[in-house]
N, C-alpha and C positions, 0 to 999 in steps of 0.2 A: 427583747427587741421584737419584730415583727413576726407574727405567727405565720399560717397561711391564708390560703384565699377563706373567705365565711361568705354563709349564704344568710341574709337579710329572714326570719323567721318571722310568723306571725301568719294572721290570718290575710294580710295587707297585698301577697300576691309581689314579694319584694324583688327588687335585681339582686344579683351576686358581682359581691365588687370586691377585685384584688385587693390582696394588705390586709394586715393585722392590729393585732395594740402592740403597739410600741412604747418603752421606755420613756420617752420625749412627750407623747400624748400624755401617756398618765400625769410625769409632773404638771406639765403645762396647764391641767386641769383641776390638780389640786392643789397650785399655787393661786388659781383663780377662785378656786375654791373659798377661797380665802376673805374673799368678799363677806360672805356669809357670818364673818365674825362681827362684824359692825351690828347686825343686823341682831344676831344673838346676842352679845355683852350689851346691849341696852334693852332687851326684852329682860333681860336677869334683874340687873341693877336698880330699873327704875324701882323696880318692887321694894328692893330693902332697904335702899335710901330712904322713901316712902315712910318706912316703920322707923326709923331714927329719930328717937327724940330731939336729938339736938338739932337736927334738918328741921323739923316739924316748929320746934321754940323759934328758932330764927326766921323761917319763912311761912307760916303754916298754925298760928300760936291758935286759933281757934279751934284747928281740930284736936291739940292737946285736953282744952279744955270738955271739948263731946266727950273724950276718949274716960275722963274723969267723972263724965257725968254719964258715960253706958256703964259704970261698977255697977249704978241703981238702976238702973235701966235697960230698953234691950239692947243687945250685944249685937246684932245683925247691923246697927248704924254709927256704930264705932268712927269711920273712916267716910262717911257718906257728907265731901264737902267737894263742891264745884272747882275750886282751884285747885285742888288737889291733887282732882282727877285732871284738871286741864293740862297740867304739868304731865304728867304721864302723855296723856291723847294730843296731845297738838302736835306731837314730831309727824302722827303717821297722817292727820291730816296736811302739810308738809312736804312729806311725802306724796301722797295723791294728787298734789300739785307737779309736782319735781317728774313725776314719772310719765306727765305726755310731753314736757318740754326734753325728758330722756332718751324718748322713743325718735324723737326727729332727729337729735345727735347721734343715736347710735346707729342710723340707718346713713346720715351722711357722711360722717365724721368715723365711725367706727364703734366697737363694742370698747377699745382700750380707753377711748377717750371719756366715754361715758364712765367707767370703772374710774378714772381718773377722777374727773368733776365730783365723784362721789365720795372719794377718798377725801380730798381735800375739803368740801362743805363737813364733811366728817369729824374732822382733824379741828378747824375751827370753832365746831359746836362743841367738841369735846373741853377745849379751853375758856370759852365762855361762860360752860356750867360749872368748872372747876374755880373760876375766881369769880363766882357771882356773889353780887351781895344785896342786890333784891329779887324780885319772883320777875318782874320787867328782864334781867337778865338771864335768869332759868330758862323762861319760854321761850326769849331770840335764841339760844344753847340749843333748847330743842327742835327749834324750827330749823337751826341748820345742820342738825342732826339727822332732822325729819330728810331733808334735800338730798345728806348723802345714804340716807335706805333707799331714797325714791331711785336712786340712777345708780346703785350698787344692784340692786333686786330686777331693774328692769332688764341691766347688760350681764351680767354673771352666769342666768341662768343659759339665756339666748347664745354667749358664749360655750360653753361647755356643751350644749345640744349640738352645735354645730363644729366642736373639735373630735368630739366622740366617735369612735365608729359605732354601728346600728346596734350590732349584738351587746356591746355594756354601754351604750349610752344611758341606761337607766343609773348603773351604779355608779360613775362619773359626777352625772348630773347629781345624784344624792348626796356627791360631797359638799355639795353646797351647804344642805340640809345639814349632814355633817357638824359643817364649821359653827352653823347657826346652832346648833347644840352645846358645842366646844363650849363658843361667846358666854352661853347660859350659865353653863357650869362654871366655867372661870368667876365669870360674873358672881353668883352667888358664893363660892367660896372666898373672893375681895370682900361680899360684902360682911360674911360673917367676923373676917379679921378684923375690918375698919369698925364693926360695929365695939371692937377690944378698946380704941384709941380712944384717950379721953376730950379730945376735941378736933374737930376736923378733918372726923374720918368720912365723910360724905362728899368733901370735897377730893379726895383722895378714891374715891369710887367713883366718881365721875371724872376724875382727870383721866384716868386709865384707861377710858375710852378713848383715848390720843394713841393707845398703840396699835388694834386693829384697822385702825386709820391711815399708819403709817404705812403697814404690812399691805395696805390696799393700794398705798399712791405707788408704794415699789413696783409691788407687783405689775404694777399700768404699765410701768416702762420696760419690765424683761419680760412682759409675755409677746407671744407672737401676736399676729393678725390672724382671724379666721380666714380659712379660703373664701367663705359666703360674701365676708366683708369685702377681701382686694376684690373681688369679680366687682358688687355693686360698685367698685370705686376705679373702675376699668383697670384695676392693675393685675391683668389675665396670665401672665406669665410666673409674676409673683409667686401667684393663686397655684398656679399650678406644684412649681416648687414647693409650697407650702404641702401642699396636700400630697408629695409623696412621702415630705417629709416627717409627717402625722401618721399615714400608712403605713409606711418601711416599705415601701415596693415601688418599683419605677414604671409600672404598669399601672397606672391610674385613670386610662384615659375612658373607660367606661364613666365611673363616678362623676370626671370633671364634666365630661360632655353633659351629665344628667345637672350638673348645678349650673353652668351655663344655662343651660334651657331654661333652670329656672329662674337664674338671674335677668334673662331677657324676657321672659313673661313680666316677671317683677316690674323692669324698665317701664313696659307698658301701662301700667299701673300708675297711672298719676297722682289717682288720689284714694291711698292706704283708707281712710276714714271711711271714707263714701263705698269702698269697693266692700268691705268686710261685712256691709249690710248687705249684700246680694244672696241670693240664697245658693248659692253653691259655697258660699264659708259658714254657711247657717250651723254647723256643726261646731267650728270654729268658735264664734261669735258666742254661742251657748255657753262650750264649756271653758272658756276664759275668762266669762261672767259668773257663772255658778256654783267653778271648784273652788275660788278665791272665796264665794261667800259661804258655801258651805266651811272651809277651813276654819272663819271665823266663827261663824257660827255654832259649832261644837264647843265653844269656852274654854278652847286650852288656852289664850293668852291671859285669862282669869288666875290659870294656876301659875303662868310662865312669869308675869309681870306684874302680878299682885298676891304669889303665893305667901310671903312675910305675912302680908297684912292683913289675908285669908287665916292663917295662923294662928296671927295674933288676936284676931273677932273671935275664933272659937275657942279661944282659950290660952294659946299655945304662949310660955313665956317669949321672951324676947331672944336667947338663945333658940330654943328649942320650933321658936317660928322658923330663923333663919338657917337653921341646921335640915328642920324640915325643906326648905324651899332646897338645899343642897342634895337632900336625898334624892328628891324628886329630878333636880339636873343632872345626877348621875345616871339615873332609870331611862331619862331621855336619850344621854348621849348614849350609853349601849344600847339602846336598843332602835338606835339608828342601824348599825351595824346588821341586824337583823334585816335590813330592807334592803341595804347593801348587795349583802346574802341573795336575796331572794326574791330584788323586781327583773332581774334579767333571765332568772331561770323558772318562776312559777305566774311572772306576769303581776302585772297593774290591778286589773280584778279582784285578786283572789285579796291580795294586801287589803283594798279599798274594803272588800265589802269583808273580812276576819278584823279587819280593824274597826268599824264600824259597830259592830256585835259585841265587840268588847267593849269599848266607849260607852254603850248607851247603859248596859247593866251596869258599870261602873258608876254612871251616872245615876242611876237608880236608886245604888244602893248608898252611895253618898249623903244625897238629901234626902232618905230616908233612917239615914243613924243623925244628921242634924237636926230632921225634925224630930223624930224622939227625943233627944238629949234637950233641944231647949223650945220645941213647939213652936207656935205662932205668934208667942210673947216678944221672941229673944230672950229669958230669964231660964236661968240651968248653967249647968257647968260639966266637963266631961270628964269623966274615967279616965283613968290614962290607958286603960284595954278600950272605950271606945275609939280613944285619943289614935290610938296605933290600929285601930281599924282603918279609920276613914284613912288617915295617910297611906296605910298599906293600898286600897281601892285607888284612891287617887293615883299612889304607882302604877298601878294595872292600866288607870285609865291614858296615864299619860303614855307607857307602852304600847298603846295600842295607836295613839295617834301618831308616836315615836317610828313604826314600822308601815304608818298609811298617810295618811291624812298630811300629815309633815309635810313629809319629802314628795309623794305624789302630790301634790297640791302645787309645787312647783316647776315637777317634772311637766308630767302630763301635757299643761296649757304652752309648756317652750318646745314640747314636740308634735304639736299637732298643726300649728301652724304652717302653710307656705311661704316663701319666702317673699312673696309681693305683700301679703299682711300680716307678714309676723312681727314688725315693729308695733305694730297699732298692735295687735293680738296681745302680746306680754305687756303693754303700756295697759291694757285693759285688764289683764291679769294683776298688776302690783297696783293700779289704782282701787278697783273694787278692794281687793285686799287693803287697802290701808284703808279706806273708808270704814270699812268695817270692824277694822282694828282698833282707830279712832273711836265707833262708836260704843263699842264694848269698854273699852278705856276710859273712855268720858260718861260714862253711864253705867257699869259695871255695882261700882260701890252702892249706889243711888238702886239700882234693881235689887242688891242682896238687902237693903233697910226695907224698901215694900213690899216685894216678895218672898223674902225671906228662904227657907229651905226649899220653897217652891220652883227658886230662878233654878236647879239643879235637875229638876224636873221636864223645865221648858227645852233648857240644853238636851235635856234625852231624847225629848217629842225631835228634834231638829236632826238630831243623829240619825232615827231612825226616818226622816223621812230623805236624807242622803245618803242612804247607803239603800233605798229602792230605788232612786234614780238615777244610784250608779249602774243598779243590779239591770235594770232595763235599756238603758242609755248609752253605755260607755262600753266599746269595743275595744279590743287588747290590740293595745298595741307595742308591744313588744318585739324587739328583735325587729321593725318595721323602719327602714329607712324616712328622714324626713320629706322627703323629695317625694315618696309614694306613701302618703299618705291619706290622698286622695280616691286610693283603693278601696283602702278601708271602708271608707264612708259611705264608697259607694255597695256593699255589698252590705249593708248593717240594714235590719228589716227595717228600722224607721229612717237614716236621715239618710236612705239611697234615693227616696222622693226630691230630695232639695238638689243632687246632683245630677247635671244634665249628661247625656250619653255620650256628648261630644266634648265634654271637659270635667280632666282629673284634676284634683287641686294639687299643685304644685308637683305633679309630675308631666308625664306623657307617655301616651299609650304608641302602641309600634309605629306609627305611621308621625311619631314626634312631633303630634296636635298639641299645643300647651295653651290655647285659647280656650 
């Protein structure tokens, strides 16, 4: 139950707000958590269905044929066909649609209702890829697949930022990341089985996606309301109850006063879109745009949702693809846990940029044991000691994004925002993000046929110029209440320029100025 009073830590200048974690928070947050499974069990599966011959014969019979004609030819364009990839990339283009019609629901309507809407498009594309029987049906499958990542990812994170109290809101919010781990793994280990089944085990990976779907529409109905949410929706009393009930103390009247304030700045706020270009969110506005593209950009959804078929180009049999893509979900899901551990007690920074130096050498030395082994040709074959090199490196590297990059990538941008632009702000965080996801997905296979062991190269040059713009840019904020975050910004040598003297974002200074 509720501990005692905690003082808000960080460099941010925080208040000390009665209440603790309570029993009730934790579930409440890792049943929303939950979300995170939709999002994960199709990041896994697209991949191994993908490598399925019998998916491939029936929907896909041309890339059978490339795959027959890379034995004599180079191996890097195995899998390099337009529909292919479409199938994969369309849900999160989809998504990037879904996630600013999200952002307007979740500020009017609520965080459950969004969770909701995304459950159920969920639910629906899960049953349409499950009795498809052309590619016309795959891709509606996916696209309403795409719809419920869009408004699972926009409200889950936003929720969980704002049930959290200050001091573990990091590790909370990382269940999300969590779950999306969970999904993967689950994922790949369904897909290994079905690939046992002598016909229509593809449909039976794809149906399965009906359960963290379900898991999500329940979830919509027994979780609470955020306090954040009854204040914008005037229900203040509500709100209040809620938030002692989240705290364990009946003494809350510090905190609420502070979200009032900001819900009535917010009120003022007509229009989220337009205000978040002002240069007092100029911090905002960057890193909701940049963490998302930097996350893609690293090329972990290469190994998350095309690991099989990464596998199978360099050699890997058709077990021993799939078995690999499992190893690697297991490396992910523990070493979640690790971040768990360790963004509330060593901070966001330290993760971001120890994560970052891993990834890049990782990356390094990947495509540089591929281009040994088959050069510029594509023609070679690998050792089974080179074979369990590169897969071991690829562990390391997915660890390290497992413990940064991940989970911070979704934290971060749902806790920097104020409450007047934080709908627009995570709509902006999960749209870049699936833009990008889309493009690596729809382009991925088609980059490893031209560029060959090079594309492993490029992803390094990309790591290491994200994790100097963390190393210069991005101020901890840990332990840093959301309502004063405003603090921050203003004391960070570069973006204390954008904020004016007379306005914190989304708090207020003694004289309870919130303009």
């Amino acid at each position: 139950m509720a501990g005692g009073a905690f003082v808000a830590e960080g460099g941010g200048g925080g208040r000390s707000y009665e209440g603790g974690v309570t029993a009730f928070v934790i579930i409440t947050c890792i049943v929303a958590a939950m979300g995170g499974l939709l999002f994960g069990y199709d990041l896994g599966i697209s991949g191994g269905v993908t490598s399925m011959e019998e998916f491939l014969t029936k929907f896909f019979p041309q890339v059978e044929s490339q795959m027959q004609k890379a034995k004599h030819d180079t191996a890097y364009c195995k899998f390099d066909n337009q529909m292919l990839q479409l199938f994969t990339s369309s849900l999160y283009l989809a998504a990037l649609v879904a996630s600013f019609m999200a952002s307007v629901i979740t500020r009017k309507h609520g965080r459950k209702v969004s969770m909701f809407i995304g459950g159920l498009a969920f639910l629906i594309g899960a049953l349409f890829n499950a009795f498809a029987v052309n590619v016309a049906m795959l891709i509606i499958g996916r696209l309403l697949l795409g719809v419920g990542v869009g408004f699972a990812n926009q409200s889950t994170p936003v929720y969980l930022s704002e049930m959290a109290p200050a001091k573990i809101r990091g590790a909370l919010n990382i269940g999300f990341q969590m779950a999306i781990t969970i999904g993967i793994l689950v994922a790949n280990l369904i897909n290994y089985g079905t690939s046992k089944m002598a016909q229509h085990g593809w449909r039976v990976s794809l149906g399965l996606a009906a359960v963290p779907a379900v898991v999500m529409v329940i979830g919509s109905f027994i979780l609470p309301d955020t306090p954040n949410s009854m204040l914008e929706r005037g229900k203040n009393e509500e709100a209040k109850q809620m938030l002692k009930k989240i705290r364990g103390a009946d003494n809350v009247d510090h905190e609420f006063q502070d979200l009032i304030d900001a819900v009535e700045a917010a009120k003022k706020v007509e229009y989220p879109w337009k205000n978040i270009m002002e240069s007092r969110y100029r911090p905002a506005l960057i890193f909701c745009s940049a963490i998302p593209f930097f996350q893609q950009i690293t090329g972990i959804n290469v190994i998350m949702f095309y690991a099989p078929v990464l596998f199978k180009t360099l050699g890997f049999g058709d077990d021993a693809a799939l078995m690999s893509a499992v190893i690697t979900g297991v490396v992910n899901m523990l070493s979640t846990f690790v971040s768990i551990y360790a963004v509330d007690r060593y901070g966001r920074r330290l993760l971001f940029l120890e994560g970052g130096i891993q990834m890049f050498i990782c990356q390094l030395l990947v495509g540089s044991f591929i281009g040994a082994r088959f050069g510029t040709t594509g023609t070679g074959t690998l050792t089974p000691a080179t074979a369990d090199w590169i897969l071991a490196f690829i562990c390391v590297y997915v660890a390290g994004f497992a413990w940064s990059w991940g989970p911070l990538g979704w934290l971060v941008p749902s806790e920097i925002c104020p409450l007047e632009i934080r709908p627009a702000g995570q709509a902006i965080n999960v749209s870049v993000n699936m833009f990008f996801t889309f493009l690596i997905g729809q382009f991925f296979l088609t980059m490893l046929c031209h560029m060959k062991f090079g594309l492993f190269y490029f992803f390094a040059s990309m790591v290491a110029i994200m994790t100097v713009f963390i190393y210069f840019l991005l101020p901890e904020t840990k332990g840093v209440p959301i309502e004063e975050m405003g603090r921050v910004w203003k004391q960070h040598w570069f973006w204390k320029k954008y904020i004016p003297d007379d306005a914190i974002i989304g708090g207020h200074d003694d004289d309870n100025n919130t303009n």
